[in-house]
PDB file as gemmi writes it, atoms N, CA and C in Angstrom:
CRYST1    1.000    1.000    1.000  90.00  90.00  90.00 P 1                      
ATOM      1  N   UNK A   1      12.207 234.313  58.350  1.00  0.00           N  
ATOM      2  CA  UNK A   1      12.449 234.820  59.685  1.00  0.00           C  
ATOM      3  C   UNK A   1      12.387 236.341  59.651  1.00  0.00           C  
ATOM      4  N   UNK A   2      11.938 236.943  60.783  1.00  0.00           N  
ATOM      5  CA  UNK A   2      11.917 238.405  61.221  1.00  0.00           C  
ATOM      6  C   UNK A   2      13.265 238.947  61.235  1.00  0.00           C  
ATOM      7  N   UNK A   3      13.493 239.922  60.632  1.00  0.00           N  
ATOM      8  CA  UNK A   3      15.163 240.731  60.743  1.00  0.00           C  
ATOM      9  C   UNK A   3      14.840 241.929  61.680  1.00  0.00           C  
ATOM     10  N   UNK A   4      15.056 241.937  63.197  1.00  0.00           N  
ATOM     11  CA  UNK A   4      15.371 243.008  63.165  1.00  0.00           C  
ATOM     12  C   UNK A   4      15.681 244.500  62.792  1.00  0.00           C  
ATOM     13  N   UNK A   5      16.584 243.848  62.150  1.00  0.00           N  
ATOM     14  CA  UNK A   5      16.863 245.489  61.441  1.00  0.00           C  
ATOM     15  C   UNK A   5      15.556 246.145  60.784  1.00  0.00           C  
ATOM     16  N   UNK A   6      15.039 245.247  60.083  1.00  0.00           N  
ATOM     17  CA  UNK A   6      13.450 245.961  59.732  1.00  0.00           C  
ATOM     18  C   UNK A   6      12.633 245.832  60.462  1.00  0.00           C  
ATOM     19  N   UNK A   7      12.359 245.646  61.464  1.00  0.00           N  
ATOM     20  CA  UNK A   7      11.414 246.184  62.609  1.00  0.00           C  
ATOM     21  C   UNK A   7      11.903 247.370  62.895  1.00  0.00           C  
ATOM     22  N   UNK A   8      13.138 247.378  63.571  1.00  0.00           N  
ATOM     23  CA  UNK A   8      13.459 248.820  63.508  1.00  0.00           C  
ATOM     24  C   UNK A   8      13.553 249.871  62.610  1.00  0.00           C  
ATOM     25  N   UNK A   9      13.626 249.421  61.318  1.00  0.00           N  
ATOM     26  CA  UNK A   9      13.002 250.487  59.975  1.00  0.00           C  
ATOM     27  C   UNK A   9      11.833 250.816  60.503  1.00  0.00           C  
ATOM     28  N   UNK A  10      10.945 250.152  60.401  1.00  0.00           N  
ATOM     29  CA  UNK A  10       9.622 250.094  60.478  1.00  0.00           C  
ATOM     30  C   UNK A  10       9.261 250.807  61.697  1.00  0.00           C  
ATOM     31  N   UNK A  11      10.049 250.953  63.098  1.00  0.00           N  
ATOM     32  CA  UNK A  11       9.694 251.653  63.999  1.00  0.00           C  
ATOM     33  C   UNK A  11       8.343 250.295  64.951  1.00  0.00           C  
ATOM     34  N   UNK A  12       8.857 249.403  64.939  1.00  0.00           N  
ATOM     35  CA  UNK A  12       7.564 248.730  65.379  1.00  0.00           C  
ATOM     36  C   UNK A  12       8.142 248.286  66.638  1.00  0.00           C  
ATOM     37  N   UNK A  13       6.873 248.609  67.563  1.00  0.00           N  
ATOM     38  CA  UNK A  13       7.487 248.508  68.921  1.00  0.00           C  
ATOM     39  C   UNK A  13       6.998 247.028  69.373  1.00  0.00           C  
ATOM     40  N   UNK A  14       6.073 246.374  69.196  1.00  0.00           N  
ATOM     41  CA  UNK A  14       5.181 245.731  70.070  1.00  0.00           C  
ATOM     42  C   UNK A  14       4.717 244.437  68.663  1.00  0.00           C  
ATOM     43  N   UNK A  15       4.345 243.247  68.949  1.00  0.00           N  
ATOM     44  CA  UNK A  15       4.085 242.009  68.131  1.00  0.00           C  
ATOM     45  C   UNK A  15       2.989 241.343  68.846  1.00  0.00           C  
ATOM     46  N   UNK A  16       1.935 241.327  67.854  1.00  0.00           N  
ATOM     47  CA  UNK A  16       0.920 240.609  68.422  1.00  0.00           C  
ATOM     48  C   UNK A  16       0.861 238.876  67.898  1.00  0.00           C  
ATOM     49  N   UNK A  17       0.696 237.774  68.599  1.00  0.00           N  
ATOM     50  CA  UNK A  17       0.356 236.738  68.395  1.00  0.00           C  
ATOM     51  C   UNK A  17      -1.101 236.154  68.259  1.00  0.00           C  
ATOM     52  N   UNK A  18      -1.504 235.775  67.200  1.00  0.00           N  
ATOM     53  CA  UNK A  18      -2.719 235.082  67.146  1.00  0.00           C  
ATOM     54  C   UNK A  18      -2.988 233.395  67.153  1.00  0.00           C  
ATOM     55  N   UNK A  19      -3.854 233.242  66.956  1.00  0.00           N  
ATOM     56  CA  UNK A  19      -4.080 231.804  66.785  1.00  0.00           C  
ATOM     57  C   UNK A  19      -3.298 231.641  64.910  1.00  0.00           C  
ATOM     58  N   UNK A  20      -2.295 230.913  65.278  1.00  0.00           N  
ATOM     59  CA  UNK A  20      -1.253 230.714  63.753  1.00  0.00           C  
ATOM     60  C   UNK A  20      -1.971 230.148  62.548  1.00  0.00           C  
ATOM     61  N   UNK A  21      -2.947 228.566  62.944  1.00  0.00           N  
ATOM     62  CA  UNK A  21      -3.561 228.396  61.859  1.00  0.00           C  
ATOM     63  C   UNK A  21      -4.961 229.020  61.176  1.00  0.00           C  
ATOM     64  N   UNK A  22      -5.392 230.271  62.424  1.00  0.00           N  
ATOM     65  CA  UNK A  22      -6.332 231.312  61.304  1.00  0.00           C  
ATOM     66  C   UNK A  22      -5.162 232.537  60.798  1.00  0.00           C  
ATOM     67  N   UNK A  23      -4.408 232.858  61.042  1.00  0.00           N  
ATOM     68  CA  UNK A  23      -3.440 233.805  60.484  1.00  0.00           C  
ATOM     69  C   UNK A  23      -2.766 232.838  59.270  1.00  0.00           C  
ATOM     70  N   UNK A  24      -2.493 231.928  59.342  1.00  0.00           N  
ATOM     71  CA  UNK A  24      -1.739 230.791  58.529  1.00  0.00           C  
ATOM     72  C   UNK A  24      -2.801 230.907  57.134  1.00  0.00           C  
ATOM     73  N   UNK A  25      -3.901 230.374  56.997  1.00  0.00           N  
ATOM     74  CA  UNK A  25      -5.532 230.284  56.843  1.00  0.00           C  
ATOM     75  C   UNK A  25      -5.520 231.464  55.606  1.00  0.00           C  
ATOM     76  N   UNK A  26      -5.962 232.265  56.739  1.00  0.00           N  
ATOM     77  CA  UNK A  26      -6.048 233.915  56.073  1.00  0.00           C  
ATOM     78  C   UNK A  26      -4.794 234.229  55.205  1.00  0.00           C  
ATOM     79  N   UNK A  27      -3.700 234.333  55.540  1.00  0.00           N  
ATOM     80  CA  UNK A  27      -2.431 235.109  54.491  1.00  0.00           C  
ATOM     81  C   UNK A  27      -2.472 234.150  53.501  1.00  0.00           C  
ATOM     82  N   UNK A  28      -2.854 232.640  53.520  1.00  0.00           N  
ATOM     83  CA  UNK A  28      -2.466 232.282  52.222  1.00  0.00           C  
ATOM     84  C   UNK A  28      -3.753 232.338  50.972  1.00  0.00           C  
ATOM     85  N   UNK A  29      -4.495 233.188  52.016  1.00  0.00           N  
ATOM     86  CA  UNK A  29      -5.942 233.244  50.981  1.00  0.00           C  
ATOM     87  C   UNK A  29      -5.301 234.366  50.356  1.00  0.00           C  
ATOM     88  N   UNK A  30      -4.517 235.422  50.915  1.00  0.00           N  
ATOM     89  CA  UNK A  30      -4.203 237.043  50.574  1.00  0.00           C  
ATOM     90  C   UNK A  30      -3.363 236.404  49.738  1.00  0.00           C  
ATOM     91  N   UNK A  31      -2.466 235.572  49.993  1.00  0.00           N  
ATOM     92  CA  UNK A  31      -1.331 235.257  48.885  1.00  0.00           C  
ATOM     93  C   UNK A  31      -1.218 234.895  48.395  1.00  0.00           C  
ATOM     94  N   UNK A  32      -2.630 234.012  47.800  1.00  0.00           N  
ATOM     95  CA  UNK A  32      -2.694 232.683  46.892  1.00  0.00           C  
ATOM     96  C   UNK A  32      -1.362 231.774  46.764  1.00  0.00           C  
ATOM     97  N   UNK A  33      -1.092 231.666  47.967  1.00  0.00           N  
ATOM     98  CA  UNK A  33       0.114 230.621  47.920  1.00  0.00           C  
ATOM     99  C   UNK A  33       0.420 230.122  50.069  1.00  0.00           C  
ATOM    100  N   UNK A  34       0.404 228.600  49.627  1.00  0.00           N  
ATOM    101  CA  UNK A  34       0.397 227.918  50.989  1.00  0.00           C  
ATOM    102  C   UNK A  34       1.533 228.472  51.989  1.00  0.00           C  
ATOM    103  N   UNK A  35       1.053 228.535  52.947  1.00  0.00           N  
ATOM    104  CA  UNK A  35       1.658 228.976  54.333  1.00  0.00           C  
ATOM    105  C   UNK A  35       2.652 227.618  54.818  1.00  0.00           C  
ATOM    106  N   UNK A  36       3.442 227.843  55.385  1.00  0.00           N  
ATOM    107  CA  UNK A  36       4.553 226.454  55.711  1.00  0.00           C  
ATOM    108  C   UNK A  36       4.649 226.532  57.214  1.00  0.00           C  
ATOM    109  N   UNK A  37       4.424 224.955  57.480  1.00  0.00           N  
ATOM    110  CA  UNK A  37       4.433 224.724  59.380  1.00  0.00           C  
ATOM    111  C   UNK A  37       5.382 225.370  59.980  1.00  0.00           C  
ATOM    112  N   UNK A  38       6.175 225.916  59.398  1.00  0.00           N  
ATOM    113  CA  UNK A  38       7.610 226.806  59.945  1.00  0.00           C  
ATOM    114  C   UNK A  38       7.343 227.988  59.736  1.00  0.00           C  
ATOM    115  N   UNK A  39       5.929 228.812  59.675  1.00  0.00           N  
ATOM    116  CA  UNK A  39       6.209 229.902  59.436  1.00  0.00           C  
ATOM    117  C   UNK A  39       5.963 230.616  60.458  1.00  0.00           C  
ATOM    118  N   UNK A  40       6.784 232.297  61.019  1.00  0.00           N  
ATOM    119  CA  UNK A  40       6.728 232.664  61.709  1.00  0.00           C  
ATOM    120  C   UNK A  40       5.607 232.698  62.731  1.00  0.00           C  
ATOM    121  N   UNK A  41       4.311 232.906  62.267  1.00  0.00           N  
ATOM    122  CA  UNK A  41       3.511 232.852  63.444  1.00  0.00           C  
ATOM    123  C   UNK A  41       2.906 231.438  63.792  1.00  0.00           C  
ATOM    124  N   UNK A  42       3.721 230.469  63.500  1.00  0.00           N  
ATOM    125  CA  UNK A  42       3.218 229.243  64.522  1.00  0.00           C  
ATOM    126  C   UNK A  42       4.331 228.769  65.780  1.00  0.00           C  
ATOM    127  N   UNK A  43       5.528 229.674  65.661  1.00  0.00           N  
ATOM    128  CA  UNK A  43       6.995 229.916  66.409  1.00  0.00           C  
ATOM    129  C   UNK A  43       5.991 230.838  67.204  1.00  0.00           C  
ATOM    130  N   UNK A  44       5.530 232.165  66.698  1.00  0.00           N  
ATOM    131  CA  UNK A  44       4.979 232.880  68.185  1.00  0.00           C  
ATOM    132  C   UNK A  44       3.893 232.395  68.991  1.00  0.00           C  
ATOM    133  N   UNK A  45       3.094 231.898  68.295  1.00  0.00           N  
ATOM    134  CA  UNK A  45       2.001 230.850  68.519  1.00  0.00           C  
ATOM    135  C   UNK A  45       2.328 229.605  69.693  1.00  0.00           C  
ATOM    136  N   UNK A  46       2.909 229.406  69.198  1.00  0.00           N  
ATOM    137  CA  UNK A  46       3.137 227.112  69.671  1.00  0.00           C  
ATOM    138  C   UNK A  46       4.559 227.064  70.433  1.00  0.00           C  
ATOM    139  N   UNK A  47       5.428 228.076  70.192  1.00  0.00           N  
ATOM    140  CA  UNK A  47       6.696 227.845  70.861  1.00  0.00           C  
ATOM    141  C   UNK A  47       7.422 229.441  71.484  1.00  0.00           C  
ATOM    142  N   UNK A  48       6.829 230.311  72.139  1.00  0.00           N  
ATOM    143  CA  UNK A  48       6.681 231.297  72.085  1.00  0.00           C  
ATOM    144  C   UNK A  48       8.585 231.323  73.058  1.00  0.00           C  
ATOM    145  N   UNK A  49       8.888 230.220  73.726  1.00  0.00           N  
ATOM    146  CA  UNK A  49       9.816 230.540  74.316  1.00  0.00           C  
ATOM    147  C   UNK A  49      11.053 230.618  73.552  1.00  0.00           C  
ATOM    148  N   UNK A  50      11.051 229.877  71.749  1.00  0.00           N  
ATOM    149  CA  UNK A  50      11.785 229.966  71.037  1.00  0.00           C  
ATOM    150  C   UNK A  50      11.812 231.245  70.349  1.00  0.00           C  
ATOM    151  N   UNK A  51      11.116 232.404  70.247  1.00  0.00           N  
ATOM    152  CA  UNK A  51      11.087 233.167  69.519  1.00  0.00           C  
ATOM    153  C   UNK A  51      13.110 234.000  69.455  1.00  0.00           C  
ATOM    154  N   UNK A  52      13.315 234.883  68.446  1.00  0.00           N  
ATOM    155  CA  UNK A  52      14.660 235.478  68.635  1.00  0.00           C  
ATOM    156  C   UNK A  52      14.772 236.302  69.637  1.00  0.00           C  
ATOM    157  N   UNK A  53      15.825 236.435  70.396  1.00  0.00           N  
ATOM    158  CA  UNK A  53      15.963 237.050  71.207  1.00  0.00           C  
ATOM    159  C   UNK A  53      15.747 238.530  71.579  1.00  0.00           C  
ATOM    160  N   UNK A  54      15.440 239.445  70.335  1.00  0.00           N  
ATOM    161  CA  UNK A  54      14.975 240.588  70.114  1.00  0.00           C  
ATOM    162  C   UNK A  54      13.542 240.696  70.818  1.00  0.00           C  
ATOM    163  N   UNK A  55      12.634 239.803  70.633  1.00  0.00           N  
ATOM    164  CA  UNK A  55      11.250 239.776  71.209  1.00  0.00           C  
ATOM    165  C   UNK A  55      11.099 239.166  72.471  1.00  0.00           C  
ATOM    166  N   UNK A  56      10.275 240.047  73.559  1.00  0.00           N  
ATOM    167  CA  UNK A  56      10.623 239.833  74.640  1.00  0.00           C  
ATOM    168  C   UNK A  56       9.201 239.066  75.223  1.00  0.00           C  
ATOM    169  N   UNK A  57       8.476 237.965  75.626  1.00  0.00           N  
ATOM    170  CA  UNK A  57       6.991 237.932  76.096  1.00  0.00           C  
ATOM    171  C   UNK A  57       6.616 238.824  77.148  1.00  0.00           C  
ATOM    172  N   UNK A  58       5.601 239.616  76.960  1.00  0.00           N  
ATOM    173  CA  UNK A  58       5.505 240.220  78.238  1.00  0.00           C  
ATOM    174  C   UNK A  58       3.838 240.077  78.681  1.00  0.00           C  
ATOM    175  N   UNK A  59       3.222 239.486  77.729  1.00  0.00           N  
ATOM    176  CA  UNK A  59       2.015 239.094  78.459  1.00  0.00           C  
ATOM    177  C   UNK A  59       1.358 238.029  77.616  1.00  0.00           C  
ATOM    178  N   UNK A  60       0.157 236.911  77.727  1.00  0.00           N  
ATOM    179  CA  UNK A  60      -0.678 236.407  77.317  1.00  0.00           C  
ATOM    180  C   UNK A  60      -2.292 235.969  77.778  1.00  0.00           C  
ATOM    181  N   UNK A  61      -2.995 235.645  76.735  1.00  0.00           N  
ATOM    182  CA  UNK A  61      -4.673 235.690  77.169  1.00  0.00           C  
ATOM    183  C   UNK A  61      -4.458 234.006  76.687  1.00  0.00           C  
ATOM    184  N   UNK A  62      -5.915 233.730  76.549  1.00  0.00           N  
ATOM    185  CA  UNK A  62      -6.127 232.909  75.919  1.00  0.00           C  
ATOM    186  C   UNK A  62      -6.418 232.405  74.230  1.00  0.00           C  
ATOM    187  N   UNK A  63      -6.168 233.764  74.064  1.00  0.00           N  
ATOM    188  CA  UNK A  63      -6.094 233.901  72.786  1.00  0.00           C  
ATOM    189  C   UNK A  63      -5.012 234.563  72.284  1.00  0.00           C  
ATOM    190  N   UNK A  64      -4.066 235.559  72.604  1.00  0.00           N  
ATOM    191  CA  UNK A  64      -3.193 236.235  72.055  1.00  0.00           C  
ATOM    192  C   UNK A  64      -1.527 236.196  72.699  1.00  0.00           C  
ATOM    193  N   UNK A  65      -0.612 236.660  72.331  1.00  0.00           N  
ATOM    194  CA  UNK A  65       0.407 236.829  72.964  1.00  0.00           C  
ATOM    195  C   UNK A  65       1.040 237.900  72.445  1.00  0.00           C  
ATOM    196  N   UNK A  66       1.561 238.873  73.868  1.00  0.00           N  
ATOM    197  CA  UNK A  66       1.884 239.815  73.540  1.00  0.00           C  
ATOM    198  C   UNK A  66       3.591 239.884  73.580  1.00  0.00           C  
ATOM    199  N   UNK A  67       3.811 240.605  72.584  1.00  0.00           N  
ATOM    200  CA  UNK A  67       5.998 240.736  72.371  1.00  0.00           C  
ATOM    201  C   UNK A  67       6.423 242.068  72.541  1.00  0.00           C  
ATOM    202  N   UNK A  68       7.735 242.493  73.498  1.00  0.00           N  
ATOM    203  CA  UNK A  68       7.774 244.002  73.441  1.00  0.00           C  
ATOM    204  C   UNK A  68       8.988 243.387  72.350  1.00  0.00           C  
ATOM    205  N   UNK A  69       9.232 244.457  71.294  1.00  0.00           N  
ATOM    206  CA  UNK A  69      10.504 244.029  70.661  1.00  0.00           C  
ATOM    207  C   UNK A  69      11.875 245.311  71.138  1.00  0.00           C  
ATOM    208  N   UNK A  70      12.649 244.318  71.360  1.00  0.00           N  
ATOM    209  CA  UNK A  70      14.178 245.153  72.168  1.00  0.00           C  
ATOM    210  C   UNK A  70      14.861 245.863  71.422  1.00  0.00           C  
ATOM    211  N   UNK A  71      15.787 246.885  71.485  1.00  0.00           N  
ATOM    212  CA  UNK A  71      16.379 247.222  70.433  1.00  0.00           C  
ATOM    213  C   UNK A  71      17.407 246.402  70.319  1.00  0.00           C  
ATOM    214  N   UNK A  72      17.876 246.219  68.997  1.00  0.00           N  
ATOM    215  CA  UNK A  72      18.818 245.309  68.595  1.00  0.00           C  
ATOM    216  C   UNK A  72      20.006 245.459  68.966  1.00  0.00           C  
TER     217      UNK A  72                                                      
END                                                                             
């Protein structure tokens, strides 16, 4: 799961959503190690209304979804 608190380290304002199983796909090629149906971007993906309450939806396409993240 996403911590807060390090987004706000990080200074990151904004979360983009992609299609989860090419992001899913891709990181586990980067990581040589399998991606799990629970992992964060199939929550922003597939269930966007569950996300933590820190991330706010404020727009979507047909391909993406956009998150403002709140301060904590």
């Amino acid at each position: 799961m996403v911590a807060p608190s390090g987004l706000k380290r990080q200074n990151v304002r904004w979360v983009i959503a992609y299609d989860a199983d090419r992001v899913a796909r891709n990181s586990a090629q980067i990581l040589e190690h399998p991606i799990s149906q629970n992992a964060f971007c199939y929550l922003l993906d597939h269930r966007p209304s569950e996300v933590p309450p820190f991330l706010r939806p404020v727009a979507q396409t047909g391909r993406f979804k956009l998150f403002r993240v709140l301060n904590p």
